[in-house]
LUMLOMI-470445 format. One record per atom (N, C-alpha, C): z, y, x; residue in one letter. Coordinates in steps of 0.001 Angstrom, whole numbers, plus 500000, padded with zeros to 6 digits. Example, Ala and Ser with C-alpha at 12.3 -4.5 7.8 and 13.67 -1.06 7.14 Angstrom:
REM LUMLOMI-470445
507800494310513190a;507800495500512300a;507800496700513200a;507080497750512850s;507140498940513670s;507870500030512900s;
This chain:
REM LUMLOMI-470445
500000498796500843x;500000500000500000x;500000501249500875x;499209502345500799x;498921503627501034x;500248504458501290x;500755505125501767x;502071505614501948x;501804507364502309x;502905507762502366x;503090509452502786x;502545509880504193x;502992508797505003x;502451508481506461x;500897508653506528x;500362508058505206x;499320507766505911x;498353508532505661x;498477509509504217x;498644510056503957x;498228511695504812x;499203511593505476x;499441512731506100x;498095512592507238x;498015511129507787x;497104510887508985x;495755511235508466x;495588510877507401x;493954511890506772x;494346512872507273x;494734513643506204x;495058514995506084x;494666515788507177x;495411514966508406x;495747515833509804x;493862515265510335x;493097514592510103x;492326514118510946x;490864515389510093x;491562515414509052x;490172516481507891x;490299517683508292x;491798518313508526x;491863519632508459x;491128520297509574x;490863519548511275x;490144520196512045x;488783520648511668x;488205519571510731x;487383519886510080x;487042521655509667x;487730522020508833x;487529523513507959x;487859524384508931x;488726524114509688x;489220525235510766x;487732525283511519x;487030524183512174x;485358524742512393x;484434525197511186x;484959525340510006x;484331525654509218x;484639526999508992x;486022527610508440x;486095528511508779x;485862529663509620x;485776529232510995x;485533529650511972x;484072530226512100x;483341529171511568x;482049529587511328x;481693530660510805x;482422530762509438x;482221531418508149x;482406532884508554x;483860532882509480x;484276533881509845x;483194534945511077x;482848534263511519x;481853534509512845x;481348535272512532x;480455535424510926x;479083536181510124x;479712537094509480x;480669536634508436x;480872537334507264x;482582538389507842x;483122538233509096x;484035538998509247x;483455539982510715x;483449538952511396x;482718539681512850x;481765539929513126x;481174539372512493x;479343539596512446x;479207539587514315x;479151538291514198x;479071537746515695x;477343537239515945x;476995536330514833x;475740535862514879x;474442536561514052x;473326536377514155x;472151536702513300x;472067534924513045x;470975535211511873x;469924534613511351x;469464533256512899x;468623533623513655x;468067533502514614x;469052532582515638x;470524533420515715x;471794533075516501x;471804531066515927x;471867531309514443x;472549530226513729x;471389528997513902x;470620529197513576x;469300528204513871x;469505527417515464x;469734528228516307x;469859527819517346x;470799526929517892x;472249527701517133x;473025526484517349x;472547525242516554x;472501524877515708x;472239523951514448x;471094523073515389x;470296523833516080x;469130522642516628x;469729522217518408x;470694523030518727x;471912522323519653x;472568520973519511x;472957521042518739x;473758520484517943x;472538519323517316x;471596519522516470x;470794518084516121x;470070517593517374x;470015518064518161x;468644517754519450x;469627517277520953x;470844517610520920x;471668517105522175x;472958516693521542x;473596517288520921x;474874516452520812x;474557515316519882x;474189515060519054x;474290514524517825x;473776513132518225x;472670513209518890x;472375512326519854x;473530511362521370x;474095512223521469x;475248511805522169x;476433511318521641x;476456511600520521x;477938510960519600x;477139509967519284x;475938509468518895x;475501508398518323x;475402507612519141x;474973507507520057x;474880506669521644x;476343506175521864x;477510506688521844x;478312507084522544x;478984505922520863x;479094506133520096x;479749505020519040x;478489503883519457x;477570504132519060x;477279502379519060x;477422501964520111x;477181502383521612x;477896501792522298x;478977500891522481x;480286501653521863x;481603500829521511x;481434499709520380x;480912499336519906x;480710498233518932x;480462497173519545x;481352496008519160x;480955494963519323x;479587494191518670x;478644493863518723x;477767493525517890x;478390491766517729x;478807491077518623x;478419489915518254x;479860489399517009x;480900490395516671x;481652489759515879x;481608491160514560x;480644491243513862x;480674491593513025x;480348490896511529x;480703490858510471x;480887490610509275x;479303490710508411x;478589489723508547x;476778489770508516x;477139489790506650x;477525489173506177x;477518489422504648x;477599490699504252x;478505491683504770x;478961492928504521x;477830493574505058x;476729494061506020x;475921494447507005x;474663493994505355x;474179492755505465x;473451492015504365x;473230493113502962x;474658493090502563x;474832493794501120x;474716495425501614x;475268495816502461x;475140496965502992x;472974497619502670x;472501496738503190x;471074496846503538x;470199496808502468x;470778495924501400x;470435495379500359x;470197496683499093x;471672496669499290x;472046497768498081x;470858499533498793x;471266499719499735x;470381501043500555x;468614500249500321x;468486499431500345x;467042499290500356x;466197499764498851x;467368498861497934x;467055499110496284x;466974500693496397x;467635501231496367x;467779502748496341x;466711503415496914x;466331502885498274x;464916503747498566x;463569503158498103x;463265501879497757x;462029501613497116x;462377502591495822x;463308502541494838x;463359503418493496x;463734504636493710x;463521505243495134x;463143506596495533x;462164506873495502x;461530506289495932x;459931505835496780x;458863506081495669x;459544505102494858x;458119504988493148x;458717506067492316x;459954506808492168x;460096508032491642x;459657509056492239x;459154509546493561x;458768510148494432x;456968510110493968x;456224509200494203x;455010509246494461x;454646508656493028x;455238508148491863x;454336507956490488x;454795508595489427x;456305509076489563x;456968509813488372x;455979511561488399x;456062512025487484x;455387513576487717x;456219514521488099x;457447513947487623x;458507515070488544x;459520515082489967x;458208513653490311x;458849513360491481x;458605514114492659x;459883513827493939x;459607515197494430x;459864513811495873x;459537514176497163x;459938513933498572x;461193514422498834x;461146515986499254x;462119516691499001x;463229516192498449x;463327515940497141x;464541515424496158x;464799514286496794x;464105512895497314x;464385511646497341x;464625511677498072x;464824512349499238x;465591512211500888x;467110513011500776x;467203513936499836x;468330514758499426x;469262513661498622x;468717513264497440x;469643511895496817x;470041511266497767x;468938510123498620x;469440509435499806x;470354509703500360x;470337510829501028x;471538511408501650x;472685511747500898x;473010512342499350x;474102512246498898x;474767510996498268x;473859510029498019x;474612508392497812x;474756508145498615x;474209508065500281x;474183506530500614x;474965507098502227x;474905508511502711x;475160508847504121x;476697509371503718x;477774508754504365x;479308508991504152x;479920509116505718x;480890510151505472x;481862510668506715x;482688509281507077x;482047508581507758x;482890506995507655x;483681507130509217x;483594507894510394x;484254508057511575x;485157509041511332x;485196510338510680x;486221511042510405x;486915510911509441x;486803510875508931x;487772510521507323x;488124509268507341x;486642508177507576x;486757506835507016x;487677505809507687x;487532505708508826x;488208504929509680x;489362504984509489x;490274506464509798x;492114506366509375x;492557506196507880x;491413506237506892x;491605505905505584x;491534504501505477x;490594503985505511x;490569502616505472x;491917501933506182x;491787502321507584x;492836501382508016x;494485501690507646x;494361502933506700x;495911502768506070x;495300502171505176x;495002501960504053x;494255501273503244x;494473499560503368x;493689498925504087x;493407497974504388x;493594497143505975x;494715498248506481x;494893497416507947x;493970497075508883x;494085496373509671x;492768495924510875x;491521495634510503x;491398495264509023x;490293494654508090x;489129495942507984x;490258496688507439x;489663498271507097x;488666498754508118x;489478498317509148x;489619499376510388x;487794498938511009x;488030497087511309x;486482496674511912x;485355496749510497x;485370496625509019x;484520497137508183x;484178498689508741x;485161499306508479x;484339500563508242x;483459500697510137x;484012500332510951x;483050500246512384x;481653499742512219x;481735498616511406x;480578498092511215x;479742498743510349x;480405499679509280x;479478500642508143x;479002501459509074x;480111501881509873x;478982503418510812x;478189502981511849x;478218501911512109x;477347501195513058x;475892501397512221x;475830500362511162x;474170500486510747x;474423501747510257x;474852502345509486x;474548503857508857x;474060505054510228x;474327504888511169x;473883505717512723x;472632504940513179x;472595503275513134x;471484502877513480x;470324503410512749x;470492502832511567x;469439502214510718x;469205503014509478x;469909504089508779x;469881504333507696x;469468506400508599x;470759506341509439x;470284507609509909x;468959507897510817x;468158506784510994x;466801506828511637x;466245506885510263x;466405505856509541x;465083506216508226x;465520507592507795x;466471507929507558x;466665509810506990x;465681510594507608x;465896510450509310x;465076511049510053x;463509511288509949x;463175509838510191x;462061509377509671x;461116509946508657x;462057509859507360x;461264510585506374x;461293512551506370x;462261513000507340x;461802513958507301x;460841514595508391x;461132513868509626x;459690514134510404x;458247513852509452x;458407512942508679x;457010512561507503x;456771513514506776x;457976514383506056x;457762515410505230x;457341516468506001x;457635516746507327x;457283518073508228x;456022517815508223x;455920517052508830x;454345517119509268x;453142516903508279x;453514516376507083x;452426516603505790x;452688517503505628x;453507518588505803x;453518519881505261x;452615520958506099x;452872520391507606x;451758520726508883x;450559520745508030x;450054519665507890x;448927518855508386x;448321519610506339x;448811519311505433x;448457519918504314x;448306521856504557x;448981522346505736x;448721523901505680x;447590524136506425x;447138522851507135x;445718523075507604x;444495523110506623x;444687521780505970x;443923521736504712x;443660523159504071x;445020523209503551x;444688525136502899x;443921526013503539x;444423526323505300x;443722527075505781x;442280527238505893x;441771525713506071x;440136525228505629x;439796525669504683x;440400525361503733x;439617525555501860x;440431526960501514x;440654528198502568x;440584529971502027x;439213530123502372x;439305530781501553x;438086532133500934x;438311533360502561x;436936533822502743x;437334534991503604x;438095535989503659x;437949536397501813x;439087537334501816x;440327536738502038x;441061535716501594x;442034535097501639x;442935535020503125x;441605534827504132x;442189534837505371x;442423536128506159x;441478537179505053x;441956538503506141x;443385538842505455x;443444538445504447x;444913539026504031x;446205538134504660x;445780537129505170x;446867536215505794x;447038537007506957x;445471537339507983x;445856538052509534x;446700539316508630x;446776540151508331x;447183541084507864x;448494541094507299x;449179540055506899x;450697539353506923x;451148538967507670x;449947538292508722x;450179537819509977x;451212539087511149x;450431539879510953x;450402541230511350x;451750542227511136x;451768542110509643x;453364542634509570x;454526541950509429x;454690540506509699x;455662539701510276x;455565539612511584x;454715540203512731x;455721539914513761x;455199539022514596x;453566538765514129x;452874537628514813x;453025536547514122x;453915536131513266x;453584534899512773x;452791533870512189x;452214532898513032x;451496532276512529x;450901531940510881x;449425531755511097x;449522531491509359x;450014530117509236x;449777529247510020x;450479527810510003x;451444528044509663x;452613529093510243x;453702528610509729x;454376529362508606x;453649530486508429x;453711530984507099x;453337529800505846x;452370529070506071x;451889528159505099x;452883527302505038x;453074526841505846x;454701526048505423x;455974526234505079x;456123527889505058x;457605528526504419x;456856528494503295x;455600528759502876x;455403528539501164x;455345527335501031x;454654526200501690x;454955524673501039x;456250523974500663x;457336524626501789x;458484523997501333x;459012524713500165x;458488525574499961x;459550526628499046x;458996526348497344x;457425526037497235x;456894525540496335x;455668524891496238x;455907523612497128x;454596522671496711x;454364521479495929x;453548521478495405x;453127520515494273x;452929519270495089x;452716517796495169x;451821516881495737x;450996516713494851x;451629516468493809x;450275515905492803x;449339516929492701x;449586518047492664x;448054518935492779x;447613519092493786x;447873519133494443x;447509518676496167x;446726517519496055x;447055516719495955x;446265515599495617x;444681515411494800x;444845516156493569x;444269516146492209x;443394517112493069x;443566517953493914x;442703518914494272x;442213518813496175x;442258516986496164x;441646516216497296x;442221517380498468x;443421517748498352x;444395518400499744x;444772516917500459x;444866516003499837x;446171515546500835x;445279514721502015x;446108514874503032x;446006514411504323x;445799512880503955x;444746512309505040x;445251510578504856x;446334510234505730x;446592509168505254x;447910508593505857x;448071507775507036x;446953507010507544x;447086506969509035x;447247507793509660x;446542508612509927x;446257509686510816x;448079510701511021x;448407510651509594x;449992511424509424x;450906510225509958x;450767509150509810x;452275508501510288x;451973508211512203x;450488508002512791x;450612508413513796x;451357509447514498x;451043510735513882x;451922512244513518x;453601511882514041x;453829511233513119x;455241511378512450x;455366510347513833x;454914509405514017x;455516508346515684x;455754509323516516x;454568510169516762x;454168510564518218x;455431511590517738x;455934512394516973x;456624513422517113x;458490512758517275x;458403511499516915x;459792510930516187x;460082509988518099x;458768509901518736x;458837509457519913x;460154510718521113x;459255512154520592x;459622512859521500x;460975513366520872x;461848513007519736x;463039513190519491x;464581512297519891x;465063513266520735x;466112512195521196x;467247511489520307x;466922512161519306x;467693511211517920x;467331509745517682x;466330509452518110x;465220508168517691x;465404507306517858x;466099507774519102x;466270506298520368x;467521505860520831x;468404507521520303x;469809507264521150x;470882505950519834x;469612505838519027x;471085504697518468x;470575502975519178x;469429503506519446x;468770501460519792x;469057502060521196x;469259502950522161x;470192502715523563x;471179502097523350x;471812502794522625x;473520502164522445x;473519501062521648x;472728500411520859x;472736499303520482x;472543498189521711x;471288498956522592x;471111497612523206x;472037497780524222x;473043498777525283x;473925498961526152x;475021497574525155x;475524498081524096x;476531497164523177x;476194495786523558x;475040495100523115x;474489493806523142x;474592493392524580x;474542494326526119x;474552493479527111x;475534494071527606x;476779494953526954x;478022494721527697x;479235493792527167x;478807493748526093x;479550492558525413x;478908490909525892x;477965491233526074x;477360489866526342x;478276488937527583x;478057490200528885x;477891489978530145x;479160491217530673x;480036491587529746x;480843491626530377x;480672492896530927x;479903494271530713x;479858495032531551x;480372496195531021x;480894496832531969x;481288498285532165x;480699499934532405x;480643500613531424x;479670501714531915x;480305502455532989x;479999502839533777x;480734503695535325x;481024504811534537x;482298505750534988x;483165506254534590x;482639507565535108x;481986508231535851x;480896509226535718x;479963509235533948x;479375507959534270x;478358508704533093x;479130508438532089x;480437507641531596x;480738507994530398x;481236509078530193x;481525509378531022x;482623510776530591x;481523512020530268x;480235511802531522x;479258512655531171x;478725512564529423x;478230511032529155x;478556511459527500x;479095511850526751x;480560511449526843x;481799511357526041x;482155513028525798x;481465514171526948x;481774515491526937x;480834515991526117x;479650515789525748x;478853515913524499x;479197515646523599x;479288514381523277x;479417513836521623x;480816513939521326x;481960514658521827x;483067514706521164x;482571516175520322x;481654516901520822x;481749518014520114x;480871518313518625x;480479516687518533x;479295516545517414x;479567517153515611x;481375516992515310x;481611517110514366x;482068518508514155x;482660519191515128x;483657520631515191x;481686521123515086x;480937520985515996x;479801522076515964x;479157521755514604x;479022520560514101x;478105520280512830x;478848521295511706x;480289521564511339x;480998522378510688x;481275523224510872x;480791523820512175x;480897525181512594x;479358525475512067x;478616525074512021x;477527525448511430x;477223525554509862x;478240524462509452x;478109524943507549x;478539525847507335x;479894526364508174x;480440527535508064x;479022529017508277x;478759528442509364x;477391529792509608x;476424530109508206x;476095528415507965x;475373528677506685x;475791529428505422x;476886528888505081x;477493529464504048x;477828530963504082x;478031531591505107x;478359533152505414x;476984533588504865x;475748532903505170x;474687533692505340x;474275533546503691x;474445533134503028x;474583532818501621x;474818533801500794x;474707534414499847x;475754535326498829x;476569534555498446x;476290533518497841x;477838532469497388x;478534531717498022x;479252531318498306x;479738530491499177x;479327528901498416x;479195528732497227x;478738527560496590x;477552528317496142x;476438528188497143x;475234528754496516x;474243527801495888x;474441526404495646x;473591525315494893x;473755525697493641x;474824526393493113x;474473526805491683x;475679525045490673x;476560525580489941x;477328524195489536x;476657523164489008x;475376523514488653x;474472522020488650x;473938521096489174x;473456521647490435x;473491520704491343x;474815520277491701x;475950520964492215x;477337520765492502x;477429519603491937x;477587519737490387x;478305518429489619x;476861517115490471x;475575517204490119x;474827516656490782x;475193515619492139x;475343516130493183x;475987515968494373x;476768515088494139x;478353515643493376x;479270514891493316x;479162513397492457x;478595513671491548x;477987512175490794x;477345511328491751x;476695512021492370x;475989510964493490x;477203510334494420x;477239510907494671x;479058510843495886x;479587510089495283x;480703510106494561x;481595509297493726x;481137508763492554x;480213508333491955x;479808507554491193x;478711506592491630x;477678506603491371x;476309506344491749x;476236505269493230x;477052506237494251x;477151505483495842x;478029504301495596x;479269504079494963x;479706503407495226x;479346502118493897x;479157502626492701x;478717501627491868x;477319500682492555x;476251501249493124x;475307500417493045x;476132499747494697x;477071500127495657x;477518499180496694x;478268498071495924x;479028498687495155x;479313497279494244x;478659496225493646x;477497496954493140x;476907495729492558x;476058494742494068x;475661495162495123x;475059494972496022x;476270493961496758x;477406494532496671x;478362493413497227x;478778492099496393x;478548492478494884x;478691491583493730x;477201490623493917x;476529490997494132x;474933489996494479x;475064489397495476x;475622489844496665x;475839488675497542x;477182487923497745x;478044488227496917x;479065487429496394x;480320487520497594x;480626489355497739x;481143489247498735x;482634489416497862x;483876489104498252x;484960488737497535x;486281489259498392x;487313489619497639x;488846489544497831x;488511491215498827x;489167491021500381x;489449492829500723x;488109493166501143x;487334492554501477x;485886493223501535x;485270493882500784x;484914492809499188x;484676493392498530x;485418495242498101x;486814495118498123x;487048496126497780x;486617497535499132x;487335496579500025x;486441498325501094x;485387498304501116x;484562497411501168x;482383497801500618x;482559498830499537x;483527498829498754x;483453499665497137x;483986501243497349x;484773500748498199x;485429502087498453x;485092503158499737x;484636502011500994x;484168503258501257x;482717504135501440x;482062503286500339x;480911503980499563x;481251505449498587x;482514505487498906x;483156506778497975x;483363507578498745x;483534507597500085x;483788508694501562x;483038510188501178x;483607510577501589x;482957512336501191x;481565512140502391x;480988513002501952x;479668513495502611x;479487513235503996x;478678512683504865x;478337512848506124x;477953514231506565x;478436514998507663x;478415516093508158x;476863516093508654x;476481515059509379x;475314514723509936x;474264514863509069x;473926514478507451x;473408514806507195x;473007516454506715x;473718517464506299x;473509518876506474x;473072519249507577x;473059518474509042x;472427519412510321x;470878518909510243x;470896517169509377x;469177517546509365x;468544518554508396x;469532518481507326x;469323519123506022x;468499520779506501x;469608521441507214x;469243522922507906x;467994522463509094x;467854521904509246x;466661521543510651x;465834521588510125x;465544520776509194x;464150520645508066x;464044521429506873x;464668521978506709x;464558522819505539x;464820522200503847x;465374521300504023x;465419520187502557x;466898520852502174x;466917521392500907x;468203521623500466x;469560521377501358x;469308522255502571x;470726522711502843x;471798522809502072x;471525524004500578x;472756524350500384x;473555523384499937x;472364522558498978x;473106521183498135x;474148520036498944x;473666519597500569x;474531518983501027x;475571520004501932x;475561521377501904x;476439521904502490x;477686521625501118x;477334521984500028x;478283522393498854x;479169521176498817x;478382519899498914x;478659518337498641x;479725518268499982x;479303518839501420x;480508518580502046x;481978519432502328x;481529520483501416x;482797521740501469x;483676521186500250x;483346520381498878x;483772519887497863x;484067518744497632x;483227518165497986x;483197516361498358x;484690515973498918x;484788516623500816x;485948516500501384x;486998517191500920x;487248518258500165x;488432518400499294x;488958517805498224x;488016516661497455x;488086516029496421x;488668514807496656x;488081514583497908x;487558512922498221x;489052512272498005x;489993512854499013x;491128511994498904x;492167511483497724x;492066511924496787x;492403511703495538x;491080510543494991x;490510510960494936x;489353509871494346x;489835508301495119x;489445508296496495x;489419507290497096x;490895506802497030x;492196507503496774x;493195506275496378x;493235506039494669x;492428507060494258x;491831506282492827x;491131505247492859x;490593505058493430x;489002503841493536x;490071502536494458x;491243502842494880x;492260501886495988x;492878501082494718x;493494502186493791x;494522501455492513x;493528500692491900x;492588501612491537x;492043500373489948x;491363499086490717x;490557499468492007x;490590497976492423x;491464496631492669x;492544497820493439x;494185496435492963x;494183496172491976x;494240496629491446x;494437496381489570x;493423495265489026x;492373495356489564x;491333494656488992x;491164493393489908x;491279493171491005x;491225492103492266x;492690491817492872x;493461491837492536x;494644491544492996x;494806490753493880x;495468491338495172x;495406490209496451x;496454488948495916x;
């Protein structure tokens, strides 16, 4: 049973959390320390070197060869359903969006399972807790945070590769009025003018209907060659495969280069929340998704994530304390990680900023809600 103690050990492990958040917030909206320009920069710090180094730097520590393959199984299972019925709501529904289906993804299925999750669980559920939830952030950094990636290098670059299209099929006048915008922004490209309007309002299906769209070899070449030169790509199958042959064989990383990692990726979570903080200053609202998406978000979060892990753990017939931490910590507040791709790519920032400023104030009440009624219902 959950206690005051333990209790408190969240508590104390979340609150560094807001204090980089705050901090952030404070930076813009009290000191006016940063611009526009300032904040971007950190944020692609932070996705392009650290983020990469905390990920290396955990899978590394994982044991691969004694992990819990049923739990990993249902884990994969349940995330797979979810993105094929992303996938065909995306490309056959009419109000399907890309955009939207990488944003859902990320509010069901990507959870704060190293900060929050780990000292929750293991008051929770003891040593049990403790190697589940290792093994959740293991594939969720491998495997789930490469496909996130994935699909948004895919969405960048059809958005590229479709602002060429446009640029082909303007009219002459069309293009002198672009140099001429060109002109009073500052030099900016029409390329990339064409893509602050694609993300901000593009259709596919008329794109399509009006023979825009790019073919699709030619774009997922795109999306390799660019996903090649990102050090996000690779740093989780390093540390997967470092894991696999130091556990194997016994080996030790030399105490130079860990530490040389270990001085990066400790700073992955304080900078990722020092940056929602940036975002949010730059905002008029501080909850600028508007309470519909809000409630949105949170349904996804605490409903939606953890019901379909349930049923995914109920299909492969996983039973007694597993089952219940598969259930529960599909309820973890928001991954921080996902808002730094969120701001990188331009996909509804505010929605997973809001989800992790609300989410993690909510969460802990929920999740020893989702602790009782499962006792209640599975009784050890």
């Amino acid at each position: 049973m959950i206690g005051w103690d333990d209790v408190y050990k969240v508590v104390a492990t979340m609150a560094p959390l807001y204090v980089a958040m705050v901090l952030g917030y404070g930076s813009i909206r009290w000191w006016n320390m940063f611009k526009p320009d300032h904040c971007d920069a950190i944020n692609r710090f932070n996705c392009f070197f650290v983020i990469p180094f905390f990920n290396f730097h955990f899978i590394s520590q994982v044991h691969p060869y004694r992990m819990n393959y049923s739990f990993l199984a249902s884990d994969i299972v349940t995330k797979s359903v979810v993105i094929v019925a992303l996938a065909l709501w995306a490309n056959f529904a009419k109000s399907g969006s890309l955009d939207w289906s990488l944003t859902t993804f990320s509010l069901s299925s990507m959870n704060n399972t190293l900060v929050v999750g780990v000292p929750l669980m293991q008051a929770m559920y003891g040593p049990l807790g403790y190697d589940i939830l290792l093994q959740a952030a293991a594939i969720q950094l491998s495997l789930w945070l490469t496909f996130l990636l994935f699909g948004c290098e895919f969405r960048r670059t059809r958005l590229i590769q479709m602002s060429s299209l446009l640029n082909n099929n303007t009219t002459t006048r069309a293009a002198e009025n672009t140099n001429n915008n060109n002109h009073n922004n500052g030099g900016v490209s029409s390329i990339e003018m064409d893509i602050v309007g694609l993300e901000r309002g593009y259709n596919p299906a008329a794109a399509v209907a009006a023979g825009n769209s790019p073919s699709l070899k030619p774009l997922i070449k795109a999306v390799f060659i660019k996903l090649s030169k990102n050090p996000n790509s690779y740093a989780c199958f390093l540390g997967l495969v470092w894991a696999l042959i130091s556990n194997r064989w016994n080996f030790h990383m030399p105490c130079i280069l860990e530490d040389s990692i270990l001085i990066m990726s400790k700073a992955g979570s304080g900078v990722a929340m020092f940056t929602t903080g940036l975002f949010m200053a730059s905002q008029e609202k501080i909850i600028s998704c508007g309470p519909v998406l809000t409630v949105y978000g949170l349904v996804l979060r605490f409903v939606v994530g953890p019901a379909t892990t349930a049923m995914g753990a109920a299909l492969l017939r996983l039973h007694g304390e597993v089952f219940k931490i598969a259930t529960v910590q599909a309820a973890l507040p928001q991954a921080v990680t996902s808002f730094v791709y969120a701001k990188e790519y331009g996909i509804h920032a505010d929605v997973l900023s809001t989800s992790i400023i609300i989410g993690t104030f909510v969460s802990l009440p929920v999740l020893i809600g989702f602790y009782a009624v499962l006792d209640l219902l599975y009784p050890s």
